[in-house]
C-alpha atoms as one frame of an Amber mdcrd trajectory, in Angstrom:
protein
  31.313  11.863 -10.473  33.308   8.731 -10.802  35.924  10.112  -8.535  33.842
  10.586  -6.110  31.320   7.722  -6.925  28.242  10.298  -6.270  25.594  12.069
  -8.061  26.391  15.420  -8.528  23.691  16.811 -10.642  21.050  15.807  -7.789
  19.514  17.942  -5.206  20.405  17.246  -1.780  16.532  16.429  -1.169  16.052
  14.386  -3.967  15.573  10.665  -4.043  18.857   8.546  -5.436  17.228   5.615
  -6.292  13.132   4.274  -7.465  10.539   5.299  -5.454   7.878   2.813  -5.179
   5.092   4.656  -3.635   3.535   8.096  -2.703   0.681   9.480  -0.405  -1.032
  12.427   0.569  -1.424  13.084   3.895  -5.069  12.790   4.939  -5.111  16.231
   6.838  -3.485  18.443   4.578  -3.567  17.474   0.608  -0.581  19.442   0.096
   1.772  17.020   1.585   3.063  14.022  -0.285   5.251  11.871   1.483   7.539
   9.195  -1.225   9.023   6.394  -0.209  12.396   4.665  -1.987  15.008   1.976
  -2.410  17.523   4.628  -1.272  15.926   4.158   2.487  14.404   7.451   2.749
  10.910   8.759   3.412  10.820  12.561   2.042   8.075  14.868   2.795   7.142
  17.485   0.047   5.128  20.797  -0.156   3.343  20.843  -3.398   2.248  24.110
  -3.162   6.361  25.010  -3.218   7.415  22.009  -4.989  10.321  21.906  -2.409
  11.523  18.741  -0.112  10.346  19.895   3.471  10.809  16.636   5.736  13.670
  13.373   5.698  13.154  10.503   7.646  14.791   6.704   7.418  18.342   5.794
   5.380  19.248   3.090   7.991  16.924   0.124   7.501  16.905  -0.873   4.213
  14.648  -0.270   1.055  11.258   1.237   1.805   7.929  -0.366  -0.498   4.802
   1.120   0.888   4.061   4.107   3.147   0.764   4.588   4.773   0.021   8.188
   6.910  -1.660   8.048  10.477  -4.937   9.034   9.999  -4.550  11.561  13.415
  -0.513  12.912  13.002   2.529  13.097  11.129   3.774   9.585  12.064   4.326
   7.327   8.750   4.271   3.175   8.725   6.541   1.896   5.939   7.289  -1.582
   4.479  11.257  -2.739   4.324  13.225  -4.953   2.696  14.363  -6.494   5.805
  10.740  -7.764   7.220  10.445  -4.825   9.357   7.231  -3.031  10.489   8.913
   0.970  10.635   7.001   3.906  11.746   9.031   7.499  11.161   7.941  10.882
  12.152   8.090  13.392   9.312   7.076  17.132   9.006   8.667  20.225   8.014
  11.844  20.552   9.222  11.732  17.400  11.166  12.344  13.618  10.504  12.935
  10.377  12.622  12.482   7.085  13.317  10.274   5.886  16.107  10.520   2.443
  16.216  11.490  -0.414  13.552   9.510  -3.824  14.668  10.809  -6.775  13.141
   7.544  -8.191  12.807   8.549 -10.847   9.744  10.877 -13.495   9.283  14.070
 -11.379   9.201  15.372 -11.010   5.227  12.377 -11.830   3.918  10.626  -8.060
   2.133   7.765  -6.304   3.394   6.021  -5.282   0.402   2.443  -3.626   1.435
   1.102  -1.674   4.818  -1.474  -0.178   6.156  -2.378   2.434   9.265  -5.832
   1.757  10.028  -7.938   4.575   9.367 -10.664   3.611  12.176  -8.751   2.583
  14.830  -5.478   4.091  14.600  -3.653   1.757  17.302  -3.206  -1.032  14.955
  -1.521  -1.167  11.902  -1.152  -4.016   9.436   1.877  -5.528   7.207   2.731
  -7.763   4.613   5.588 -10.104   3.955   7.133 -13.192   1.424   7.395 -14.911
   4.565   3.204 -15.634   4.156   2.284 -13.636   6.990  -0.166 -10.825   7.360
   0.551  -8.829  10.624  -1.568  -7.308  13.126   0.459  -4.534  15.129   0.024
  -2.499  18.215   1.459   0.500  17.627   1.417   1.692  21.023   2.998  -1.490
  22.173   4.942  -1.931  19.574   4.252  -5.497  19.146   2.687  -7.650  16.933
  -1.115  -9.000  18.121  -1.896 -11.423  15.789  -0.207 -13.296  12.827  -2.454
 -14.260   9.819  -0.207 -17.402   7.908  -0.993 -17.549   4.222  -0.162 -20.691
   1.937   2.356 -18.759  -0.249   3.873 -15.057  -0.085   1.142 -12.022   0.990
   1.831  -8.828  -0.437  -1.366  -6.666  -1.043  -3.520  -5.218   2.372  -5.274
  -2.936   3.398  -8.191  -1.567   5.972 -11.525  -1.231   5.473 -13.014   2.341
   5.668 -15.384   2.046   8.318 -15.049  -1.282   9.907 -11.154  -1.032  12.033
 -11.494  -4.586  12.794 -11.691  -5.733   8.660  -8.661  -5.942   6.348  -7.617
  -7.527   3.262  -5.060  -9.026   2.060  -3.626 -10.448  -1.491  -1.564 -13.428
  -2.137   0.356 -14.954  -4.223  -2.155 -17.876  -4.769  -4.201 -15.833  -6.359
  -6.486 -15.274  -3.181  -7.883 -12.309  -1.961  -8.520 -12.889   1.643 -10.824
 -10.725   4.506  -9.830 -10.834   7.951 -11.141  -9.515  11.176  -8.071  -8.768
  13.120 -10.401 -10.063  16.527 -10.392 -13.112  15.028  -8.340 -16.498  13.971
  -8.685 -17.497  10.887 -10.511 -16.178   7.491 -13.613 -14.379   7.238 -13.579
 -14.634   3.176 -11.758 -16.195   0.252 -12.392 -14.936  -2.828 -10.923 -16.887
  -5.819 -11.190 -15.562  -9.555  -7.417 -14.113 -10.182  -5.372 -16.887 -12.189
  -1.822 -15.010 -10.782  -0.388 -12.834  -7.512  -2.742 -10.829  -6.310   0.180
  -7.380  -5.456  -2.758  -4.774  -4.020  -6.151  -4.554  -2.517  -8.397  -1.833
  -1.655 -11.829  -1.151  -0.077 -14.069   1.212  -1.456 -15.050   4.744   0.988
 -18.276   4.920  -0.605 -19.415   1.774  -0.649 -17.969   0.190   1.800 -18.918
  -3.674   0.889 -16.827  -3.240  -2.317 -13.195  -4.769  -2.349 -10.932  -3.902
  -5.634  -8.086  -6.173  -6.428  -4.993  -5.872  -9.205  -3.056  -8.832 -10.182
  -0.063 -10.293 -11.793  -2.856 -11.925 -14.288  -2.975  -8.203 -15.887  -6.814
  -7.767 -14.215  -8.393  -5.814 -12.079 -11.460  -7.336  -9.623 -14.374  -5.472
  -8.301 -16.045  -7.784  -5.238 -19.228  -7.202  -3.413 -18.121  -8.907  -0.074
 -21.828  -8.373   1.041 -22.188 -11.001  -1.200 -19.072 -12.837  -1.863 -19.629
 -14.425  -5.418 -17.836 -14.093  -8.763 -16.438 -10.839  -9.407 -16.995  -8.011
 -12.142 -13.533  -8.119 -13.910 -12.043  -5.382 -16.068  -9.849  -6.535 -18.948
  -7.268  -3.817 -20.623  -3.779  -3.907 -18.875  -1.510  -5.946 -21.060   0.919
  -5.959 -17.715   1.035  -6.774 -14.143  -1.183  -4.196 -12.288  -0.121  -3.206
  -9.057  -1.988   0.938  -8.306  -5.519   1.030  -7.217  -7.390   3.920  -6.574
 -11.332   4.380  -5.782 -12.312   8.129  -6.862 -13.671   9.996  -3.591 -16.567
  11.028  -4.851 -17.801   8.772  -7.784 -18.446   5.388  -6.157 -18.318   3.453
  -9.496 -15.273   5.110 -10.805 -11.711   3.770 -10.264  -8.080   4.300 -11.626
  -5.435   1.897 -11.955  -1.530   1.840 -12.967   0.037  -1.438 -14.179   3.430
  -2.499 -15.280   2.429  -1.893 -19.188   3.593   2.169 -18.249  -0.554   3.083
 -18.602  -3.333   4.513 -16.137  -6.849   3.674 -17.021  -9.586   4.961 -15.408
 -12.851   2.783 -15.092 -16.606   2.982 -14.910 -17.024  -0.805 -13.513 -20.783
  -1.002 -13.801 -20.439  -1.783 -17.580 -16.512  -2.808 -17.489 -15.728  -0.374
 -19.380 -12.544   1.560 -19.825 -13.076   5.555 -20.056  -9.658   6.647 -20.405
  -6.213   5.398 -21.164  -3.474   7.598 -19.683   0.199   7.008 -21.418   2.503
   9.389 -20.516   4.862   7.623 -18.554
């Protein structure tokens, strides 16, 4: 409506604008909570395919979302550097607290709630920082600076003190948030490294998409080259271990295709072009 300069043929609960990511909540796989540039976090029931929860619309675009592994609390990644954890469940949305952890302007792209230790989270920013948070204290613990912009992290499985990060060197760095400094730098991308992910399964094993159109596979028992899987003609940016296959992964890139992996032999089992 022109007039009115607003979407009428939208649902109220519907996003306005891209949504960049979307999760399941860990303790109930019928809940999916989306993230957009509109601001908002919305919480859906899949078994009604209805918008149950709002949260956000007041600090800028939203990236990433990552669930608290114990409650309904959310950590999100902004536009505006911040570090914001909302509560949303049926019925009920709001924010808790918005920590301007990074240099204020410059986007947080990637976070992570630590699935171990749920006190600490950790974000990402173009400001070259990786962020350690207390989420009880609501302050940040420790500040990991990288060489160039940091987007991808996340925790390991098992371990609460290990994360990862990517960069925009190309790097793929481990970190153990007790500690200064790097525990690993693993070098094989040729362009930004936009996600990482640890393995449930096998915990030692680190997957990594990048801006070079490749995904990694790294044994960080064992830090050497990794096993590399060639097929996205795009950047790739979604990585996904299966739960119950430990050599089987699925990834999304910017070439509009999934492709789902056995990595053992590199090879490419299916090829998923919908979107």
């Amino acid at each position: 409506d022109l007039r009115k300069k607003s979407w009428d043929f939208l649902t109220e609960e519907a996003h306005t604008e891209t949504i960049f990511d979307c999760v399941f909540k860990p303790s109930n796989p019928n809940h999916l909570a989306t993230v957009s540039y509109d601001g908002f976090v919305k919480l859906w029931d899949l078994s009604t395919m209805t918008c149950i929860g709002t949260a956000g619309g007041t600090e800028g675009v939203l990236y990433c979302a990552s669930w608290s592994p114990s409650d309904d609390r959310i950590l999100t990644s902004s536009s505006s550097g911040k570090a914001i954890v909302m509560e949303c469940s049926p019925g009920r949305g709001k924010v808790v607290f918005a920590l301007q952890a990074h240099e204020e302007g410059k986007p947080s792209f990637r976070c992570a709630w630590n699935p171990v230790t749920p006190d600490f989270v950790v974000s990402t920013s173009s400001d070259g920082t990786a962020c350690v948070i207390d989420v009880g204290a609501r302050a940040v613990v420790r500040r990991y600076v990288h060489p160039k912009p940091v987007f991808g992290c996340d925790w390991h499985k098992t371990n609460g003190n290990l994360f990862a990060t990517g960069c925009q060197d190309s790097v793929v760095r481990v970190f153990d948030r007790t500690q200064d400094g790097v525990l690993h730098s693993l070098h094989g991308h040729t362009a930004k490294v936009f996600n990482v992910s640890w393995s449930a399964l096998q915990p030692h094993m680190l997957m990594s998409g990048s801006d070079d159109t490749n995904v990694h596979i790294w044994d960080t028992a064992q830090p050497r080259e990794a096993v590399v899987l060639r097929g996205h003609t795009q950047n790739v940016r979604a990585l996904i271990w299966h739960s119950e296959i430990p050599w089987m992964v699925v990834t999304g890139s910017w070439d509009s295709t999934i492709r789902v992996w056995d990595y053992r032999d590199q090879r490419c089992l299916r090829v998923v072009a919908d979107h």
